[in-house]
Biopython code that builds the backbone (N, CA, C, O; Angstrom):
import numpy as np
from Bio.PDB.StructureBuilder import StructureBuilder

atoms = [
    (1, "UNK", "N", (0.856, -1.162, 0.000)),
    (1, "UNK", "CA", (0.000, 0.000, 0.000)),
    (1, "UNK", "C", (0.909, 1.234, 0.000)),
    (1, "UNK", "O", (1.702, 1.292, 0.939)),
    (2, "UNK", "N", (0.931, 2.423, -1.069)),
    (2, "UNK", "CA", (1.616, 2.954, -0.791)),
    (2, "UNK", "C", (1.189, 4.106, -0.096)),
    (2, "UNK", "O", (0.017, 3.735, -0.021)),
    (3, "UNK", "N", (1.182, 5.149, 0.447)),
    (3, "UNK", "CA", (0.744, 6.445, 1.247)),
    (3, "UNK", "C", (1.702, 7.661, 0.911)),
    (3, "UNK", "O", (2.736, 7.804, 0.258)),
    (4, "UNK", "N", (0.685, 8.646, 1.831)),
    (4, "UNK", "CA", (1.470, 9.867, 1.349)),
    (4, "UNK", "C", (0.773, 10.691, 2.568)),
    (4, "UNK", "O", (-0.169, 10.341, 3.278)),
    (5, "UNK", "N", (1.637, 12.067, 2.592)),
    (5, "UNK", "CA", (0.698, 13.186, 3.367)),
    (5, "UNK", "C", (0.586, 14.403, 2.522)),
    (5, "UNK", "O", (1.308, 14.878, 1.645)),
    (6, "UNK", "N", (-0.554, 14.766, 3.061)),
    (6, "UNK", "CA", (-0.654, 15.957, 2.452)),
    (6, "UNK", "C", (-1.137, 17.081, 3.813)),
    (6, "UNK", "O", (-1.305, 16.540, 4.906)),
    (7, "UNK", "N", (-1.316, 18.375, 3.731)),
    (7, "UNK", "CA", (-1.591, 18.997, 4.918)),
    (7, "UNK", "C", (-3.025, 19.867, 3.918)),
    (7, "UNK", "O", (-3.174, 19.906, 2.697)),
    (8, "UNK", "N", (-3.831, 20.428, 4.945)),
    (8, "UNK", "CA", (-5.298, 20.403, 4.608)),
    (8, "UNK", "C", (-5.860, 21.418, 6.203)),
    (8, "UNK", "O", (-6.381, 20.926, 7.204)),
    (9, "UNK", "N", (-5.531, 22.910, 5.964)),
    (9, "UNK", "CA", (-6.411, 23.584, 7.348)),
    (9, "UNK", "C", (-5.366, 23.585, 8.197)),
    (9, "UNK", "O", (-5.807, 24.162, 9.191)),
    (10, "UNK", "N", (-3.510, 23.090, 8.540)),
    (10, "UNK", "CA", (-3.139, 22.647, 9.783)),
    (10, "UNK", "C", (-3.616, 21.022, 10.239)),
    (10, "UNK", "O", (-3.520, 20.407, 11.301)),
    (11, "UNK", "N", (-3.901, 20.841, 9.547)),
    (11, "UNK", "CA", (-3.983, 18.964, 9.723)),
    (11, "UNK", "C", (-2.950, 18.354, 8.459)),
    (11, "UNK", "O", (-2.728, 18.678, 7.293)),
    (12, "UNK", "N", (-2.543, 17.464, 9.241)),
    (12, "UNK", "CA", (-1.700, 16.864, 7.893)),
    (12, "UNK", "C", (-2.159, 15.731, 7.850)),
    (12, "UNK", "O", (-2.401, 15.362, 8.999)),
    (13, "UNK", "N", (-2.397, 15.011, 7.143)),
    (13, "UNK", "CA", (-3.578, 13.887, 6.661)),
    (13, "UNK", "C", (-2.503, 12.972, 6.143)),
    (13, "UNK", "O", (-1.510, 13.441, 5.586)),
    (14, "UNK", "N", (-2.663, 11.745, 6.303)),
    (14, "UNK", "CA", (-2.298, 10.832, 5.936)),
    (14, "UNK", "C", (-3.142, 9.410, 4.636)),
    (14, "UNK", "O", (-3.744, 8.506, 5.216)),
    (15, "UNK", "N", (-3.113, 9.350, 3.167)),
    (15, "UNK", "CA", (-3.673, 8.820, 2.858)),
    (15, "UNK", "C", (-2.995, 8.084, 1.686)),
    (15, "UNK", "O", (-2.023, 8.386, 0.994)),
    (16, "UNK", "N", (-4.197, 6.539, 1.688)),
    (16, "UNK", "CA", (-3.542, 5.738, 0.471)),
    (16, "UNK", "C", (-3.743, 6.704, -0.664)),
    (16, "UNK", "O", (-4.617, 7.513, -0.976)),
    (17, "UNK", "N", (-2.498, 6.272, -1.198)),
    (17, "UNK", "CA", (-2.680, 7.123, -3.206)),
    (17, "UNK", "C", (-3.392, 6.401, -3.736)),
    (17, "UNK", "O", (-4.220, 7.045, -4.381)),
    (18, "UNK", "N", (-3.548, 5.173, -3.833)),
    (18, "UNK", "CA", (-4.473, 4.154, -5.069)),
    (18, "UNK", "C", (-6.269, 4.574, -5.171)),
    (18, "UNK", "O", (-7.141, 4.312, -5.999)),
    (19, "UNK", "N", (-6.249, 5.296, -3.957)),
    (19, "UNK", "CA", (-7.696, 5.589, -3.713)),
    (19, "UNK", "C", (-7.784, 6.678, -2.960)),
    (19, "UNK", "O", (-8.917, 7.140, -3.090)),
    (20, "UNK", "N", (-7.007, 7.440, -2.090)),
    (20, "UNK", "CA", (-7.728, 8.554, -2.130)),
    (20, "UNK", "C", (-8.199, 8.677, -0.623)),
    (20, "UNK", "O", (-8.761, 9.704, -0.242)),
    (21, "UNK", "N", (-7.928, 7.474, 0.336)),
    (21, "UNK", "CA", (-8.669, 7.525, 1.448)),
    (21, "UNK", "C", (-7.601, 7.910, 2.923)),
    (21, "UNK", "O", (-6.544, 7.344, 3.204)),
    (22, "UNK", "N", (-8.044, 8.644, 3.426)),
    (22, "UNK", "CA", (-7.699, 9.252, 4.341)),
    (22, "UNK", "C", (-7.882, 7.891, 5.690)),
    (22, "UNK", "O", (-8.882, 7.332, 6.141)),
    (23, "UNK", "N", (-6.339, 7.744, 6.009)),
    (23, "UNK", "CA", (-6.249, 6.415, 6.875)),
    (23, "UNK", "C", (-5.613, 7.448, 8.394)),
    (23, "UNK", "O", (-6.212, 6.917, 9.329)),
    (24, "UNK", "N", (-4.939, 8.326, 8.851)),
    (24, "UNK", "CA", (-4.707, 8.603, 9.672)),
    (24, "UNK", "C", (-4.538, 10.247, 9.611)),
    (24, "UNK", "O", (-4.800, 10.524, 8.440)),
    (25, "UNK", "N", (-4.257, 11.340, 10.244)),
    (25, "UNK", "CA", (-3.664, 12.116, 11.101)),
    (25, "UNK", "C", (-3.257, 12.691, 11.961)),
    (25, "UNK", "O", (-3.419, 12.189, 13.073)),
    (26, "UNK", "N", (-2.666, 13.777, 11.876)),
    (26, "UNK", "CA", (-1.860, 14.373, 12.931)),
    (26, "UNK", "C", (-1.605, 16.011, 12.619)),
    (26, "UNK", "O", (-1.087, 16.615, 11.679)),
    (27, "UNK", "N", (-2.330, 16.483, 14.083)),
    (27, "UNK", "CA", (-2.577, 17.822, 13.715)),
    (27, "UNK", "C", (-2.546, 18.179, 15.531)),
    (27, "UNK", "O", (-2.782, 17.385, 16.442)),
    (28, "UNK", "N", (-2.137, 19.779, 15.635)),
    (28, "UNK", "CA", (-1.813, 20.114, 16.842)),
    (28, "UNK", "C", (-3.088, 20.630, 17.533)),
    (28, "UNK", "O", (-4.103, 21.180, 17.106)),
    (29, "UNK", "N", (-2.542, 20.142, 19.121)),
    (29, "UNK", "CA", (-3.760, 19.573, 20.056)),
    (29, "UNK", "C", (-3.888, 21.107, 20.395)),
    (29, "UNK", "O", (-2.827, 21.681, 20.637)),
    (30, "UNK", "N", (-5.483, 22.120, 20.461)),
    (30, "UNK", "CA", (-5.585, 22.969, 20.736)),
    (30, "UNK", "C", (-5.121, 23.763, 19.790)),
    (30, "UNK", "O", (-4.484, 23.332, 18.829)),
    (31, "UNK", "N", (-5.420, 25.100, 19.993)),
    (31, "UNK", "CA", (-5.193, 26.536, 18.997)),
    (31, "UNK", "C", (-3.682, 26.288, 19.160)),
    (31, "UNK", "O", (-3.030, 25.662, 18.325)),
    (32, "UNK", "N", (-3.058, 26.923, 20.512)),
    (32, "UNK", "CA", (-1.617, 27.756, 20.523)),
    (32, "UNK", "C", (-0.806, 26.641, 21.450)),
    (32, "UNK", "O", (0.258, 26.960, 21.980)),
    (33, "UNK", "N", (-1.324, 25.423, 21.602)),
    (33, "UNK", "CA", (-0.693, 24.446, 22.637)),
    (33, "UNK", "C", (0.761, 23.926, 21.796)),
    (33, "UNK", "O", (0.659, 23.892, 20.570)),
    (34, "UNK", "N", (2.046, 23.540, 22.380)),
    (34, "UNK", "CA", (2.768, 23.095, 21.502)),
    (34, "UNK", "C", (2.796, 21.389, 21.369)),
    (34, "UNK", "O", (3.679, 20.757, 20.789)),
    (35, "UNK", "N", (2.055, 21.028, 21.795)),
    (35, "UNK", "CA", (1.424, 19.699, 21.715)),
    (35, "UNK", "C", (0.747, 19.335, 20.183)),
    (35, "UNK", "O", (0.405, 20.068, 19.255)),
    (36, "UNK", "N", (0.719, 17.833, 20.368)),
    (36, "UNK", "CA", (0.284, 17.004, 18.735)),
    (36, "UNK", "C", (-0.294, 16.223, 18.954)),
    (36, "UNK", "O", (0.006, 15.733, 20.042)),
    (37, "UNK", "N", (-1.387, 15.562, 18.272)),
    (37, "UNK", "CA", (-2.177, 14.297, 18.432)),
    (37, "UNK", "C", (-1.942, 13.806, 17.340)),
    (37, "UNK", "O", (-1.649, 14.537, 16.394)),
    (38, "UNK", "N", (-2.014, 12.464, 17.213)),
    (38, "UNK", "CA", (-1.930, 11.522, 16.002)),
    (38, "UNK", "C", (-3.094, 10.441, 16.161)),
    (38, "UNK", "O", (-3.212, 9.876, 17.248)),
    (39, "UNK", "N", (-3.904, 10.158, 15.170)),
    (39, "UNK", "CA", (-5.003, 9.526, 14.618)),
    (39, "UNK", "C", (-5.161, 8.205, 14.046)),
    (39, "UNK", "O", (-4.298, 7.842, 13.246)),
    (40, "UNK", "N", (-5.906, 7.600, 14.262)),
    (40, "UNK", "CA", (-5.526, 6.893, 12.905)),
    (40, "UNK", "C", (-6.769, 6.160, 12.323)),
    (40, "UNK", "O", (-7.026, 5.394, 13.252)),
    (41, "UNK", "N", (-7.723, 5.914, 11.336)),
    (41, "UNK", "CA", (-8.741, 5.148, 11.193)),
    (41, "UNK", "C", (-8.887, 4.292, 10.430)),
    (41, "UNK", "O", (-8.510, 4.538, 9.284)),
    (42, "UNK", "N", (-9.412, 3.099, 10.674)),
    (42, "UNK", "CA", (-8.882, 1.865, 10.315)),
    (42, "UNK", "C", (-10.030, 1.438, 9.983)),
    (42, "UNK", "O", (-9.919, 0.410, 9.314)),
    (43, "UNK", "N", (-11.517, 1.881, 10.208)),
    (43, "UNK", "CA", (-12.763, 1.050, 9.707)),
    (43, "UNK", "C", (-13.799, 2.236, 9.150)),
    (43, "UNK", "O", (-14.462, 2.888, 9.957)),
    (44, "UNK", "N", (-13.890, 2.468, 7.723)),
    (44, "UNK", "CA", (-15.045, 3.798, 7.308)),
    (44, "UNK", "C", (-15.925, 3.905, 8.301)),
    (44, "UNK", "O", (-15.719, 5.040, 8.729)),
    (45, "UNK", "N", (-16.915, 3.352, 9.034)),
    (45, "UNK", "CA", (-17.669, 3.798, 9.919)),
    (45, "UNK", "C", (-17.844, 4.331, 11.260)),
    (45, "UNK", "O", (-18.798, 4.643, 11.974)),
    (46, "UNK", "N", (-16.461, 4.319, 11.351)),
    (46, "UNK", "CA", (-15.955, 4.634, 13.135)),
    (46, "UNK", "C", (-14.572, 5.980, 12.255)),
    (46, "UNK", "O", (-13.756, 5.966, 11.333)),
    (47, "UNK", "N", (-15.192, 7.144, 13.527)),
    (47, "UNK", "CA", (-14.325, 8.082, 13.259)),
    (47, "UNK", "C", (-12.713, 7.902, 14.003)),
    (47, "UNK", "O", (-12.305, 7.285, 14.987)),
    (48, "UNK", "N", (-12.433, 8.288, 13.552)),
    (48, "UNK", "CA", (-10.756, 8.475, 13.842)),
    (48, "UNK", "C", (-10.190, 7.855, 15.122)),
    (48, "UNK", "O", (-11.165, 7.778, 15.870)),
    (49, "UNK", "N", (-9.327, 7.468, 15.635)),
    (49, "UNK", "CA", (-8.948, 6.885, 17.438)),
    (49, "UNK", "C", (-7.707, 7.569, 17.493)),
    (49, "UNK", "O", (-6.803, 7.544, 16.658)),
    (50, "UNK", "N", (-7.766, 8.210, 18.616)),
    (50, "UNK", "CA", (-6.291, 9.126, 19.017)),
    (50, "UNK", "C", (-5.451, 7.598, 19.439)),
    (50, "UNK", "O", (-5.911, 6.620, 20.028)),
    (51, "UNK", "N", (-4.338, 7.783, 18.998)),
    (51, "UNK", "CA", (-3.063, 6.840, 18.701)),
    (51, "UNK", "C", (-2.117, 7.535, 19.789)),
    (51, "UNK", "O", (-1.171, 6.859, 20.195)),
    (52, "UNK", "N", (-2.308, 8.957, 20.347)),
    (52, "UNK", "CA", (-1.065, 9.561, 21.520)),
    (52, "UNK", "C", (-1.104, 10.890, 21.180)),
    (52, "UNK", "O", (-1.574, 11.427, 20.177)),
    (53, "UNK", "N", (-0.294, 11.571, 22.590)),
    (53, "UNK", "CA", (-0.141, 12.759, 22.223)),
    (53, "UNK", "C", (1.639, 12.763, 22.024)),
    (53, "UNK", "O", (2.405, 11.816, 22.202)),
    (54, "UNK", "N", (1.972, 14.213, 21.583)),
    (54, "UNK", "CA", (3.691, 13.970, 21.165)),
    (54, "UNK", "C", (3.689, 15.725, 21.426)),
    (54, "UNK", "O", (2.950, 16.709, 21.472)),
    (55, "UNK", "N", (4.953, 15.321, 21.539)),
    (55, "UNK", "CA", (5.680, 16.875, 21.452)),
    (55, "UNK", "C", (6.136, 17.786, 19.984)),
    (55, "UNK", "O", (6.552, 18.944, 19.952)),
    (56, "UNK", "N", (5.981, 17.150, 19.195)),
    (56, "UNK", "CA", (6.243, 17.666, 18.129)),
    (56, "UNK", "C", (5.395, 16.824, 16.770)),
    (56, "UNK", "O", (5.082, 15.640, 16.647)),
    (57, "UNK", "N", (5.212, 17.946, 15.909)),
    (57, "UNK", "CA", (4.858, 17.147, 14.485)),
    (57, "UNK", "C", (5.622, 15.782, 13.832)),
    (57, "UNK", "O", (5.037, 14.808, 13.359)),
    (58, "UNK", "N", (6.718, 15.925, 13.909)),
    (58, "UNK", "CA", (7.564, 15.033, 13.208)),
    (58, "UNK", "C", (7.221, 13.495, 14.122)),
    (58, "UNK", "O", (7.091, 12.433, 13.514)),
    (59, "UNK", "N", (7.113, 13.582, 15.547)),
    (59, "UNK", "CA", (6.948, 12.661, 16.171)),
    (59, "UNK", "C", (5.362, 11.752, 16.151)),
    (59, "UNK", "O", (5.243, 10.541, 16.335)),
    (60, "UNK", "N", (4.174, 12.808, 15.853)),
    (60, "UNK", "CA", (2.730, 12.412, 15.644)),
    (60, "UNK", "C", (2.949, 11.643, 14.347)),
    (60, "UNK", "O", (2.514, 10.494, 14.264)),
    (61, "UNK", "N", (3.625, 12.233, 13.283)),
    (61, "UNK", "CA", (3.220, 12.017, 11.485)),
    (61, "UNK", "C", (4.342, 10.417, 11.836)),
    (61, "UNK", "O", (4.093, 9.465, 11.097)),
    (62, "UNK", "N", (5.185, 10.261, 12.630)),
    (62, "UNK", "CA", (5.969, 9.201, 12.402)),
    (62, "UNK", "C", (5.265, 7.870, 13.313)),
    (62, "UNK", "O", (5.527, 6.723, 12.952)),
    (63, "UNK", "N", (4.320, 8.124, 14.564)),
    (63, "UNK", "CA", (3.505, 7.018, 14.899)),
    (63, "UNK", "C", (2.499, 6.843, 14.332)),
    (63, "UNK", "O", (1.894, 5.806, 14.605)),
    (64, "UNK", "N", (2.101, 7.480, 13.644)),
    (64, "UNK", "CA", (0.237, 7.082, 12.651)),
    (64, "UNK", "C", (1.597, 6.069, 11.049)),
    (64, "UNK", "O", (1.113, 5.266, 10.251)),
    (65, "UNK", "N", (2.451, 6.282, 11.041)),
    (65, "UNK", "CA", (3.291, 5.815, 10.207)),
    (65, "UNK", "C", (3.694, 4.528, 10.516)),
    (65, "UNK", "O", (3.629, 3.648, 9.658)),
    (66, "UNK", "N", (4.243, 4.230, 12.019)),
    (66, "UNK", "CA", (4.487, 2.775, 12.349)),
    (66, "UNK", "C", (3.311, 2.035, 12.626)),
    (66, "UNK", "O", (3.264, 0.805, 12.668)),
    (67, "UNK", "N", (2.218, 2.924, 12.841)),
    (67, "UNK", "CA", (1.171, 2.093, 13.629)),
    (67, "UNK", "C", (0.288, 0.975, 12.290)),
    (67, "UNK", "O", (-0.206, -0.147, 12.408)),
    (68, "UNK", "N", (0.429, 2.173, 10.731)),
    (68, "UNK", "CA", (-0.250, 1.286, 9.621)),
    (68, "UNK", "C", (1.315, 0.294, 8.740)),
    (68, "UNK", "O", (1.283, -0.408, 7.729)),
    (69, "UNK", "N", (2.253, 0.571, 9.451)),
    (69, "UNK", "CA", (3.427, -0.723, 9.115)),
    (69, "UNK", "C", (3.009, -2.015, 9.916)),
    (69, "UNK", "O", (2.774, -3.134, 9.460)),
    (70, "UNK", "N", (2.974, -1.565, 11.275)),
    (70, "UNK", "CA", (2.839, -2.911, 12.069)),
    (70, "UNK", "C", (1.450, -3.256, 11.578)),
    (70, "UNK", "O", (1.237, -4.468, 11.543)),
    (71, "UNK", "N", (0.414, -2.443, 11.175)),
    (71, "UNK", "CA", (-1.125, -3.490, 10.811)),
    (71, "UNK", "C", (-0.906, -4.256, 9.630)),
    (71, "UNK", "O", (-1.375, -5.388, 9.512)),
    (72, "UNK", "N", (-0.095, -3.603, 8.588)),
    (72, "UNK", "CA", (0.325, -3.989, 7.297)),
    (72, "UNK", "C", (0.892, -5.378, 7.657)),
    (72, "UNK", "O", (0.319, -6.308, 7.088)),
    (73, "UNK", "N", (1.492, -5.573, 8.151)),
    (73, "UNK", "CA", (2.712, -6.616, 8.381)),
    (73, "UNK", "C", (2.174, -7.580, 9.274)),
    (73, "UNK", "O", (2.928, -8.486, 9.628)),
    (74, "UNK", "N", (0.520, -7.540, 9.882)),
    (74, "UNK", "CA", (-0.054, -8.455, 11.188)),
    (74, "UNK", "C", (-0.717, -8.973, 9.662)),
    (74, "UNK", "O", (-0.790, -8.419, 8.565)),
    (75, "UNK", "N", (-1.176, -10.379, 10.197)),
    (75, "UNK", "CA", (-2.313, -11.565, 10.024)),
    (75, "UNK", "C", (-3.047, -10.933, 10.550)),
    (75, "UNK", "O", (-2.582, -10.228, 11.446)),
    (76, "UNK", "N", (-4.583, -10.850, 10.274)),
    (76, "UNK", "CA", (-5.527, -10.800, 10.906)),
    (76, "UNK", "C", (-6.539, -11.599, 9.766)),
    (76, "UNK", "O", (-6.828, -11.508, 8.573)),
    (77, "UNK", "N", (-6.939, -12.598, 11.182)),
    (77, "UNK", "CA", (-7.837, -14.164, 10.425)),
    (77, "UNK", "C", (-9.137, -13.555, 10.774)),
    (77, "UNK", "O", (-9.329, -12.554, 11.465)),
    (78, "UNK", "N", (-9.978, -14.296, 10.202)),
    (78, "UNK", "CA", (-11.282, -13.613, 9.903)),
    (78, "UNK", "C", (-11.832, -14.658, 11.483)),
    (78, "UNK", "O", (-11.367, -15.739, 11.845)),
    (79, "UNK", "N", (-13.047, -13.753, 12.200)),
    (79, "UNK", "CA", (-12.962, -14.637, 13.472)),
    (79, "UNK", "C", (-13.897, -16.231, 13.127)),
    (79, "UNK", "O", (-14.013, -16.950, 14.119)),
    (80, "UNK", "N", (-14.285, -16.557, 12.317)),
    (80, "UNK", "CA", (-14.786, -17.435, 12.032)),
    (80, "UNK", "C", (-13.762, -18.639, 11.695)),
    (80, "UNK", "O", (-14.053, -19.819, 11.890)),
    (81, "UNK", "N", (-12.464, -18.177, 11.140)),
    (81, "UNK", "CA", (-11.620, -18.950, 10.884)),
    (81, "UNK", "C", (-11.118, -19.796, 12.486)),
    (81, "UNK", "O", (-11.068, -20.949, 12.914)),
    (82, "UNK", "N", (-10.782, -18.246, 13.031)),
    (82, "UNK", "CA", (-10.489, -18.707, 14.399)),
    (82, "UNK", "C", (-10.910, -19.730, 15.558)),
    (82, "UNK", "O", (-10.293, -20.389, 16.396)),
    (83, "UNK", "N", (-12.502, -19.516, 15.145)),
    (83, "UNK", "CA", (-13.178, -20.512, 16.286)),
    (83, "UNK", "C", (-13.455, -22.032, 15.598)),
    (83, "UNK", "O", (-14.077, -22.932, 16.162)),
    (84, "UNK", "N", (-12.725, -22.128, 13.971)),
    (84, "UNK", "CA", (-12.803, -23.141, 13.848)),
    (84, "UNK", "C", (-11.571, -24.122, 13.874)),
    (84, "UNK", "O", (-11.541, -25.159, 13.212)),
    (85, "UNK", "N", (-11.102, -23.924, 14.259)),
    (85, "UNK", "CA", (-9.759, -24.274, 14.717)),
    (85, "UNK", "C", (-9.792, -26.026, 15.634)),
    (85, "UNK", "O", (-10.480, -26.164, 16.645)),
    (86, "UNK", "N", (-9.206, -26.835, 15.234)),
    (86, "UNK", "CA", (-9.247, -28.312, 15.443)),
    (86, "UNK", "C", (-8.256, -28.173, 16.901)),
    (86, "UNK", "O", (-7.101, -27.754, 16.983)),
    (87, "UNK", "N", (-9.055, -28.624, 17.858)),
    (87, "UNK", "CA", (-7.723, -28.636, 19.729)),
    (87, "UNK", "C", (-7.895, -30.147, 19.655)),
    (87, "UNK", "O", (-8.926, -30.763, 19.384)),
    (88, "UNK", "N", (-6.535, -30.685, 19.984)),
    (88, "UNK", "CA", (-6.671, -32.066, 20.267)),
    (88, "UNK", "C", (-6.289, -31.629, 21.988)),
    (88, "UNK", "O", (-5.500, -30.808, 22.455)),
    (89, "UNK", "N", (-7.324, -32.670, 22.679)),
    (89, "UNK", "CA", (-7.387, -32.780, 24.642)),
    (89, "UNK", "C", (-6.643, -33.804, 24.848)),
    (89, "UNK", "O", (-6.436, -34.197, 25.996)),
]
sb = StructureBuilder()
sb.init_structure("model")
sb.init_model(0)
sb.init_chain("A")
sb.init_seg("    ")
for serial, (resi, resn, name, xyz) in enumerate(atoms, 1):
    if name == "N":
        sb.init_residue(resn, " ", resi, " ")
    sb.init_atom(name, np.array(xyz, "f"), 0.0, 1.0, " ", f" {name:<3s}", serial, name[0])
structure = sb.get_structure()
């Protein structure tokens, strides 16, 4: 998947290029605070989940960054697969 940012208002947005969809950001917490929040959303119907706060931009835009490496890089089995799963007792 490849990604990109773009900035949009003081938000810098994080999204796939192939489509267009806005998967995370990171934009500063409050008007004049020197604080950052980082975002990230992972299912169209649920808005955004704060991922942390940081001290700086560079540090927000770089955890909404590891956080869709490590999902990229997980298995995730569908739960039906899961509960069918053979246990020998």
């Amino acid at each position: 998947m490849k990604t990109n940012w773009t900035e949009i208002n003081d938000s810098h947005l994080y999204y796939q290029e192939h489509n267009g969809r806005i998967i995370g950001m990171a934009h500063r917490l409050g008007v004049s605070g020197p604080w950052y929040i980082a975002k990230v959303c992972e299912d169209l119907s649920v808005d955004f989940t704060p991922i942390g706060n940081y001290i700086d931009l560079k540090s927000a835009k770089s955890a909404v960054e590891v956080f869709w490496n490590i999902h990229n890089n997980t298995f995730d089995a569908p739960q039906n697969d899961l509960l069918s799963v053979n246990t020998v007792v």
